[in-house]
C-alpha positions in Angstrom: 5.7 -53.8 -23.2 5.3 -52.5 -20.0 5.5 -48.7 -19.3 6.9 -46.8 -17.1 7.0 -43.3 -15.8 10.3 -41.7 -14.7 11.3 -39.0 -12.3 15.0 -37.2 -11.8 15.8 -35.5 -8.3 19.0 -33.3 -8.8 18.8 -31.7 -12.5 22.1 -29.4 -12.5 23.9 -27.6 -14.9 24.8 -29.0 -17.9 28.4 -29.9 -18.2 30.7 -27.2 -18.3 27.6 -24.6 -18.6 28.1 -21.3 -16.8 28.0 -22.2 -12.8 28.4 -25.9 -13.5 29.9 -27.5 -10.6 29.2 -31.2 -11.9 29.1 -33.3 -14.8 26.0 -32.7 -15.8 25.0 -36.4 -15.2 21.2 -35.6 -15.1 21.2 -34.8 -18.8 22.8 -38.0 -19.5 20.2 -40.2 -17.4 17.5 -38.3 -19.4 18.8 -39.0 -22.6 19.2 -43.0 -21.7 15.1 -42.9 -20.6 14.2 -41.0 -23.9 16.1 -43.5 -25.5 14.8 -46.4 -23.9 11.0 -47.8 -25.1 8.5 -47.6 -22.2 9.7 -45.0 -20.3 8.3 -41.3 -20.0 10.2 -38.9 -18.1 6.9 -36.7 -15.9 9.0 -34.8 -13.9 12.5 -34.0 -12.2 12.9 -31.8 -8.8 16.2 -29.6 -8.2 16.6 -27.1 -5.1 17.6 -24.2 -7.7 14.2 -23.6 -10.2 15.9 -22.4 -12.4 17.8 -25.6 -13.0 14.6 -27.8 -13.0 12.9 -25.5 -15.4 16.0 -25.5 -18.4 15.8 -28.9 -17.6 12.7 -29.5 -18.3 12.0 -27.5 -21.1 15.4 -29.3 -23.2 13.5 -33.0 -22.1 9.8 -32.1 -22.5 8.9 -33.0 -19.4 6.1 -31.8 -18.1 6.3 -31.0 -14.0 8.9 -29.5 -12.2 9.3 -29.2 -8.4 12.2 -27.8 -5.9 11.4 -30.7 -3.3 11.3 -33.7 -4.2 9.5 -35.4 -1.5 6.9 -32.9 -3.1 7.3 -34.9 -6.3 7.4 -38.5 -5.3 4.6 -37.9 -3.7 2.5 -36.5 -6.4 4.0 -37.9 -9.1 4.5 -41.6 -8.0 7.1 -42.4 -10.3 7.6 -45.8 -11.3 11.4 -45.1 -11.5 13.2 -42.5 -10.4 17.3 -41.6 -11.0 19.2 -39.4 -8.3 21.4 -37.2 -9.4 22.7 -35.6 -6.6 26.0 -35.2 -4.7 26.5 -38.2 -2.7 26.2 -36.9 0.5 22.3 -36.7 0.0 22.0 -40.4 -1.7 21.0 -42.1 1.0 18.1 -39.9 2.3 17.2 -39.4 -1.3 17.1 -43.5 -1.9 15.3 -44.3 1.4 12.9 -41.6 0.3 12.5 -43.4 -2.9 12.2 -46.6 -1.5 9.6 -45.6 0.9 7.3 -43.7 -1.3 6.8 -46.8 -3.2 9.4 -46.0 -6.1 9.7 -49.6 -8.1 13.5 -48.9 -8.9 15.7 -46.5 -8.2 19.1 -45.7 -10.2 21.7 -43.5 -8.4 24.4 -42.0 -9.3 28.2 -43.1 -7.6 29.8 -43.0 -5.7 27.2 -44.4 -3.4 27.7 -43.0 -0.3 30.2 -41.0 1.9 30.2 -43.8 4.7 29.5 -47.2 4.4 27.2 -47.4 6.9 24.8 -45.2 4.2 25.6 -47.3 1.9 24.8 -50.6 3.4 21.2 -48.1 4.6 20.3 -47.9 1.3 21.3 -51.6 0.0 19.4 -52.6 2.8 15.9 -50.2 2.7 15.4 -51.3 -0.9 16.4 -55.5 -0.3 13.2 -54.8 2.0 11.1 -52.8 0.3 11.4 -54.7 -2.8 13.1 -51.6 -4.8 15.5 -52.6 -7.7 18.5 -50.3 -6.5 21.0 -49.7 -9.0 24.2 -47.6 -9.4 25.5 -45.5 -12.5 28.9 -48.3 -13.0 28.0 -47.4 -16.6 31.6 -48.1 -17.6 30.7 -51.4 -17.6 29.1 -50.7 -21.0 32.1 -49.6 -22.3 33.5 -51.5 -25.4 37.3 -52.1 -24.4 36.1 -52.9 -21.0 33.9 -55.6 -22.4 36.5 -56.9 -24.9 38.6 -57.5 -22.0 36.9 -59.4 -19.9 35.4 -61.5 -22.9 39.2 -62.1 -23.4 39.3 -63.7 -20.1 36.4 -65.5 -20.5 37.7 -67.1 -23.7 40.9 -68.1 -21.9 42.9 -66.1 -24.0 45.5 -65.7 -20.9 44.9 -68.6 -19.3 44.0 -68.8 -15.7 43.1 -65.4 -14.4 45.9 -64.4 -11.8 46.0 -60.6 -10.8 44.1 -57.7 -11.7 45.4 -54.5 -11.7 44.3 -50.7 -11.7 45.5 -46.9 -11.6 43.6 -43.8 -11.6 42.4 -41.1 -9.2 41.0 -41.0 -5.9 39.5 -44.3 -4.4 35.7 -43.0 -3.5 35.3 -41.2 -6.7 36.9 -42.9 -9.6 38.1 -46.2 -7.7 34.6 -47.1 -7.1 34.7 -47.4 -11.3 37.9 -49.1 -11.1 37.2 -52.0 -8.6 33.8 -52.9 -9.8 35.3 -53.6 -12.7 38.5 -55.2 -11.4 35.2 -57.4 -10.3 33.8 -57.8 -13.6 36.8 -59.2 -14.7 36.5 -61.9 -11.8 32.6 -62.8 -12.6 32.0 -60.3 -9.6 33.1 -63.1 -7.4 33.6 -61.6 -4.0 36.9 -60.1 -2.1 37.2 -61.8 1.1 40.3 -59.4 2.4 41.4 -56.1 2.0 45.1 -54.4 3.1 45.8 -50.7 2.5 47.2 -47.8 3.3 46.1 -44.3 2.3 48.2 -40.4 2.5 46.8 -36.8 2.3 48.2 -34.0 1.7 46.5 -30.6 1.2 42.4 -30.7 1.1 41.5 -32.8 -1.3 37.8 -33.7 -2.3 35.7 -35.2 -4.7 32.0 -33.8 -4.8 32.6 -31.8 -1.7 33.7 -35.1 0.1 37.4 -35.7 2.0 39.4 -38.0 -0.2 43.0 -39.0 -0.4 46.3 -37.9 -2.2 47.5 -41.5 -2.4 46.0 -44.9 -1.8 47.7 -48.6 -2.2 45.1 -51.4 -2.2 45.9 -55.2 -2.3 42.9 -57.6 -2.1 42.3 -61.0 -2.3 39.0 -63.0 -4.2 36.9 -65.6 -2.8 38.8 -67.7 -6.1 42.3 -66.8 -4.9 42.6 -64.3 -8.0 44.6 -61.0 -6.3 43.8 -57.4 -7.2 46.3 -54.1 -6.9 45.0 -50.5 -7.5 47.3 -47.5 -7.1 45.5 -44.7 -7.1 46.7 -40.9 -6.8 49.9 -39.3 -7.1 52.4 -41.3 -9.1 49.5 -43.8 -10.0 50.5 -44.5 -13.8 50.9 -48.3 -13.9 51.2 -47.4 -17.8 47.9 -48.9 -18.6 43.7 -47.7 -16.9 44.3 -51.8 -16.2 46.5 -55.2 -16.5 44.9 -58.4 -16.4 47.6 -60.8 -15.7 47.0 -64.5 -16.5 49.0 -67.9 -16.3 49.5 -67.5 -19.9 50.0 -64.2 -21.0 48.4 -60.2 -19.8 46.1 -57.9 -21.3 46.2 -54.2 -21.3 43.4 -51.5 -21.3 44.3 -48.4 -22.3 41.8 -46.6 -24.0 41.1 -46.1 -26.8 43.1 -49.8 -27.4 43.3 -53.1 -25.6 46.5 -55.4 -25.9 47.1 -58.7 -25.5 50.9 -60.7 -25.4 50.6 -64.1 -24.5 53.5 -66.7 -24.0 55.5 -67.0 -27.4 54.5 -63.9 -28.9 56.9 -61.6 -30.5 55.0 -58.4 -29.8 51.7 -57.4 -29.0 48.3 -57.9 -30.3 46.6 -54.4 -30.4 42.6 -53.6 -30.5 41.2 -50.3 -31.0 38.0 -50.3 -28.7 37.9 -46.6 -27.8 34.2 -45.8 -28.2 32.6 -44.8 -24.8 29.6 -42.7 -26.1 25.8 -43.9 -25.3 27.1 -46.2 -22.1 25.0 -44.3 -19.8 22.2 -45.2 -22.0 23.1 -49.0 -22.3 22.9 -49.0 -18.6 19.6 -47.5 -17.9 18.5 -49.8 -20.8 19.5 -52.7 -18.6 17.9 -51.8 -15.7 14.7 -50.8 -17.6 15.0 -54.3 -18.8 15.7 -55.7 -15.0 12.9 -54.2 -13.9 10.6 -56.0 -16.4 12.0 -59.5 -16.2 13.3 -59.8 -12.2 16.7 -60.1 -13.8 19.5 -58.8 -11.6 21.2 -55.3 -13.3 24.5 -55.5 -14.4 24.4 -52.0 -12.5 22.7 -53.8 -9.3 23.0 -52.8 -5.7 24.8 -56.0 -4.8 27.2 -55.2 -7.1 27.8 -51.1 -6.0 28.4 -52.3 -2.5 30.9 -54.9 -3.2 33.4 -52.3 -4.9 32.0 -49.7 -1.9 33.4 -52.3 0.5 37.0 -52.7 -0.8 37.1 -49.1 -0.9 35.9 -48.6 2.8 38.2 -51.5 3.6 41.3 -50.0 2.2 40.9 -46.8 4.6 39.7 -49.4 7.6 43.1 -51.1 6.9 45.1 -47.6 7.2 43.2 -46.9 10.5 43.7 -50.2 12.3 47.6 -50.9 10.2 46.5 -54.4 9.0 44.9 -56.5 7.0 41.4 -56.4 7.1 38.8 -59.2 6.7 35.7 -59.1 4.5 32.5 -58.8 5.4 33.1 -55.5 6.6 31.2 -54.2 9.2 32.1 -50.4 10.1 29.8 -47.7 9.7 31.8 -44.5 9.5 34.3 -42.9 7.0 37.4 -44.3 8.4 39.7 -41.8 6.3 37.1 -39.0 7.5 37.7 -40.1 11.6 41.3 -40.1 11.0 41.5 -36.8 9.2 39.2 -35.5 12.3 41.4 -37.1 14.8 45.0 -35.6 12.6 46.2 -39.0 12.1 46.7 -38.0 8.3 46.7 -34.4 6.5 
């Protein structure tokens, strides 16, 4: 079995610990390593010492530094997980990447623009770096059940796909990858939205919106719709609509009514504990056989680039076709410019 050593830049607070301004992610990507044969966690990096020291005394792991640059370089960590805020991802993954990292897995969202975004996708496709993204929900039971559902053809031909939830950068990023597992991650080939803001809203210190409407079309004519925001209850997380019948996620259950049927057929799938685990599992597991990750880079920036898309299509007031190929924030250069709140 190969073995690998592990580094985490960005330890934290533990969730909703004293000062906590995050979710404490760090502890759960240390967890998944210790859980995960092969893998020996040497050292994590955070800019408060404090941090990195707690840290590193709950994980037994054995070096602690305030720059990380400090530590890849020392270190030389097989595989390292970032942790941080996503304004610093790309700096951090380039770093990575650079300094000879064999894979790195980042937290999401992946970026703040999507020129950083496609940076990082990019740096690592060249370095030969497995990049990977936390899209752990993809490891989630009901989640699974569902699209094994469509897979089975229990709804027939896959129509629409359907989402609610919070912002778009944050929590959509979730939402439309896995609108995308659904779909066999086939890719969208346009986008149309159209985004509001009121007040000074932000996820991880980034701008984001009140509202958001996105409509999207897939390389196999299947159509997705998120509403995200204010208002956004669609009554279920998602609705998979096929020619024979829809499915319903909405955890802790997944339904099912298909044509004929009285009433629906009800699921309890609501375990979501260990996913973050599964995930690094998988990568752990890419790594070793040159298999793609379920959690791949490929698959981060194709949900990135409906999200970027949908605040393109606000700017410009159309319909925007895929590949996109912006660099900037568009909701950021109209909030600059006082085109929106």
């Amino acid at each position: 079995m190969p073995q690998y050593s592990v580094a985490i830049i960005g330890t934290g607070k533990a969730h909703r610990s004293d000062g906590a301004t995050g979710y404490g992610t760090a502890h759960w990507h240390a967890q998944g390593y210790l859980a995960t044969p092969g893998c020996t966690l040497v050292a994590c990096a955070d800019i408060v010492p404090e941090n990195a020291r707690a840290f590193a005394e709950m994980y037994n792991i054995p070096r602690v530094y305030v720059d990380y640059r400090e530590m890849l370089s020392k270190e030389q960590p097989d595989i390292v997980s970032v942790c941080t805020w996503p304004q610093l991802h790309a700096r951090m993954v380039v770093d990575c990447a650079k300094a000879g990292a064999k894979a790195v897995h980042c937290e999401k969202p992946m970026a703040p623009t999507f020129g950083e975004a496609r940076l990082m996708k990019d740096t690592c496709e060249k370095t030969g770096t497995q990049l990977t993204f936390n899209h752990q929900r993809r490891f989630e039971e009901r989640f699974i059940f569902a699209r094994d559902m469509i897979k089975e053809g229990a709804v027939g031909q896959l129509r629409r796909l359907e989402g609610s939830w919070g912002n778009m950068l944050d929590v959509g990023t979730h939402w439309i990858d896995l609108l995308n597992f659904y779909n066999d991650d086939t890719p969208a080939d346009w986008v149309i939205g159209q985004v509001y803001r009121a007040g000074d809203q932000k996820a991880f210190g980034v701008d984001v919106e009140s509202q958001a409407l996105c409509y999207f079309h897939y390389a196999n004519d299947v159509y997705g719709l998120l509403l995200m925001g204010q208002g956004h209850s669609i009554g279920a997380e998602h609705r998979i609509l096929g020619s024979e019948g829809v499915i319903e996620v909405d955890w802790p259950r997944v339904r099912i009514r298909t044509k004929g049927d009285a009433s629906w057929q009800v699921f309890d799938k609501g375990a979501t504990e260990g996913s973050v685990t599964r995930g690094i599992q998988d990568i752990v597991s890419s790594l070793s056989s040159g298999k793609e990750s379920a959690l791949s880079a490929r698959k981060a920036f194709a949900a990135t680039e409906v999200i970027f898309a949908t605040y393109e299509s606000s700017r410009r007031r159309g319909r925007v076709e895929l590949p996109l190929t912006i660099d900037d924030n568009p909701l950021h250069s109209m909030i600059a410019n006082s085109q929106i709140g």
